[in-house]
C-alpha positions, -999 to +999 in steps of 0.1 A: +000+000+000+031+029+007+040+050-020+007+042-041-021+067-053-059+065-052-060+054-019-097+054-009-107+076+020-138+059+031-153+027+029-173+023+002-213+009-003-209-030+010-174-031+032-174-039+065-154-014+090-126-027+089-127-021+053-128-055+042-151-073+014-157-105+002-136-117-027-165-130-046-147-158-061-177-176-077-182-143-100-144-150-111-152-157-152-135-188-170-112-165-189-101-145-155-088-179-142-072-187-173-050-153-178-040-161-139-030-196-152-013-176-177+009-153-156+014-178-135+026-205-159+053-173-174+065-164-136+073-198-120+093-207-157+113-175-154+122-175-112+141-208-105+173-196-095+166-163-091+137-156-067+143-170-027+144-204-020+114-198+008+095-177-021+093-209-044+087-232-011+059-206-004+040-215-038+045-250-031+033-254+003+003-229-003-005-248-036-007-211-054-006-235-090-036-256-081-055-239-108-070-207-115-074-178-085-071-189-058-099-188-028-088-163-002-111-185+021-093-218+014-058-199+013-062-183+046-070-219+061-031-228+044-015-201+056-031-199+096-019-235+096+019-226+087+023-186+104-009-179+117-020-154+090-048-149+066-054-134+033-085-106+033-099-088+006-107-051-001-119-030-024-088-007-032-061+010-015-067+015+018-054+043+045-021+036+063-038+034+096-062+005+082-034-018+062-010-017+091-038-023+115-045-055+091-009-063+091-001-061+129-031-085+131-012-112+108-040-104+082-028-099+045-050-073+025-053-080-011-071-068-039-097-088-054-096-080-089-077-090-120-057-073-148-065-075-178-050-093-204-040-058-221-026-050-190-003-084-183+028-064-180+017-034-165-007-020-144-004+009-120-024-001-093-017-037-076-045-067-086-047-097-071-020-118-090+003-093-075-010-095-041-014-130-037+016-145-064+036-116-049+032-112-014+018-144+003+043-170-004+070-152+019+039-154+044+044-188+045+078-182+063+079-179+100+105-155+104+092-132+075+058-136+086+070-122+119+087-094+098+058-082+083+033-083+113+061-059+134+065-038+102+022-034+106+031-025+148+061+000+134+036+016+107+012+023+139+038+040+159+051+061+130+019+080+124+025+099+156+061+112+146+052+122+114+072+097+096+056+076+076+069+087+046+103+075+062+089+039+066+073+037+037+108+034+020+119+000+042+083-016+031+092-005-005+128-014-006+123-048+012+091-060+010+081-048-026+113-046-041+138-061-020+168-085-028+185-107-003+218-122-004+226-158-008+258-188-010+248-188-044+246-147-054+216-120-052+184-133-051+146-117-053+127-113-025+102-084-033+069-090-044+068-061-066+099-079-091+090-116-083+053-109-099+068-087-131+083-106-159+105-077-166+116-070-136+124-105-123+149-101-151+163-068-152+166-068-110+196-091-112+206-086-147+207-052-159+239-032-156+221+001-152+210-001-112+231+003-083+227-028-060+236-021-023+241-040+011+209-029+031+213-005+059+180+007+077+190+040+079+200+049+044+171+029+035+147+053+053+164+080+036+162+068-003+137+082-025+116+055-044+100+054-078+068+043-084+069+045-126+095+026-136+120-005-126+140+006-099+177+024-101+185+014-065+180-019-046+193-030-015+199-065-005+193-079+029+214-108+041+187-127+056+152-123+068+163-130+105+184-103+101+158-080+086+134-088+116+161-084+141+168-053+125+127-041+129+128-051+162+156-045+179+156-005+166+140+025+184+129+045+160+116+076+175+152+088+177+159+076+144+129+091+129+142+127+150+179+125+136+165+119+098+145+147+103+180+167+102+192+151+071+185+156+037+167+129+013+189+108-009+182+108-046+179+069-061+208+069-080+234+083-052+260+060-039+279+070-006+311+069+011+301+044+035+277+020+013+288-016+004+285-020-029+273-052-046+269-036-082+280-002-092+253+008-119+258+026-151+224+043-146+218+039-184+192+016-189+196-010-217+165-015-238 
């Protein structure tokens, strides 16, 4: 939900307070579950050995592949079982206070419609393949299960120092477009590249991006970009480390000294940074 547009500012005819809806799966058409075969079929052929290891062990234990979309009601009864979360619809993009009230209550939000097939490289505004073929796998994973429901606790706090537009950067740079570091190289972690066929490619291939070692600080002070593949991404070394990391900081001080401190541009590289990949910043075509 950080860093998109349209956020709705009530809820609408039909959801409940807490803003959620019912997925209406039944109304899914035969051709809506075939283009999700579709995307599908394309993502898991293209991220073997280069998406996480628990990502792909995410799909398989939550059977994301069983055919067509998949029922949020018979998902969340997977996913309780493994981490204790659930998968809940809604009709948009909610308000900050709602999604991290969701997340801090282990429950996923997710949007209940489809792209369509005009739109199956691009849309602006996230559907449910990205949601669910995106997001929930990693759900499946105890320690980045725990990860996300203190980043939902974190996103509570922040609203009352005036900073969310700080911690929107760690959801974006870890949880949408985050790498993490392996024995065997860089691998993808963010649901925002493992869900884009273009971007599951040009994440670890392109020469263009810088690629540096994650550091909460300077990630809290890196702009994003929300139109294009990113120019910077920052690789974690290991989801324990990421959660250790959440919980283990205080950020009202944090939040104080970045106050004092000037925004970073995406494509700046500093003194102190470890560098993985120095980028040309010209993108190849």
């Amino acid at each position: 939900m950080c860093g998109m547009t349209h956020v709705l500012t009530a809820p609408p005819e039909g959801a409940a307070s807490d803003w959620t809806i019912s997925q209406g799966w039944e109304a899914y058409s035969k051709a809506e579950h075939a283009l999700w075969d579709r995307l599908y079929a394309r993502q898991t052929a293209l991220l073997p050995g280069r998406a996480h290891p628990a990502f792909m062990d995410g799909l398989s234990r939550l059977d994301l592949g069983a055919g067509g979309i998949p029922d949020f009601r018979r998902l969340s009864e997977k996913l309780e079982r493994l981490t204790g979360w659930q998968v809940v619809a809604v009709p948009g993009l909610v308000p900050e206070d709602v999604f991290f009230e969701h997340l801090a209550n282990r429950r996923f939000v997710a949007g209940n419609f489809l792209r369509t097939p005009e739109q199956i490289d691009y849309l602006q505004e996230p559907d449910v393949f990205h949601d669910v073929f995106g997001h929930v796998p990693l759900l499946a994973n105890p320690v980045f299960a725990d990860y996300m429901q203190a980043y939902g606790e974190g996103g509570l706090r922040s609203m009352h120092y005036g900073a969310l537009h700080k911690l929107a950067r760690l959801y974006w740079y870890t949880v949408e477009f985050g790498l993490i570091e392996t024995d065997e190289g860089l691998r993808i972690c963010g649901a925002g590249i493992v869900s884009s066929f273009g971007e599951s490619r040009f994440a670890l291939d392109d020469p263009s991006p810088n690629r540096l070692g994650f550091d909460l600080k300077r990630v809290l002070r890196t702009q994003y970009r929300i139109d294009d593949y990113q120019q910077v991404y920052f690789a974690i070394p290991s989801f324990e480390h990421l959660l250790d990391v959440t919980l283990n900081t205080d950020f009202a001080p944090l939040y104080a000294e970045l106050e004092a401190l000037p925004d970073l541009e995406i494509d700046v590289i500093l003194p102190g940074d470890r560098v993985l990949t120095r980028g040309t910043q010209v993108r190849v075509a």
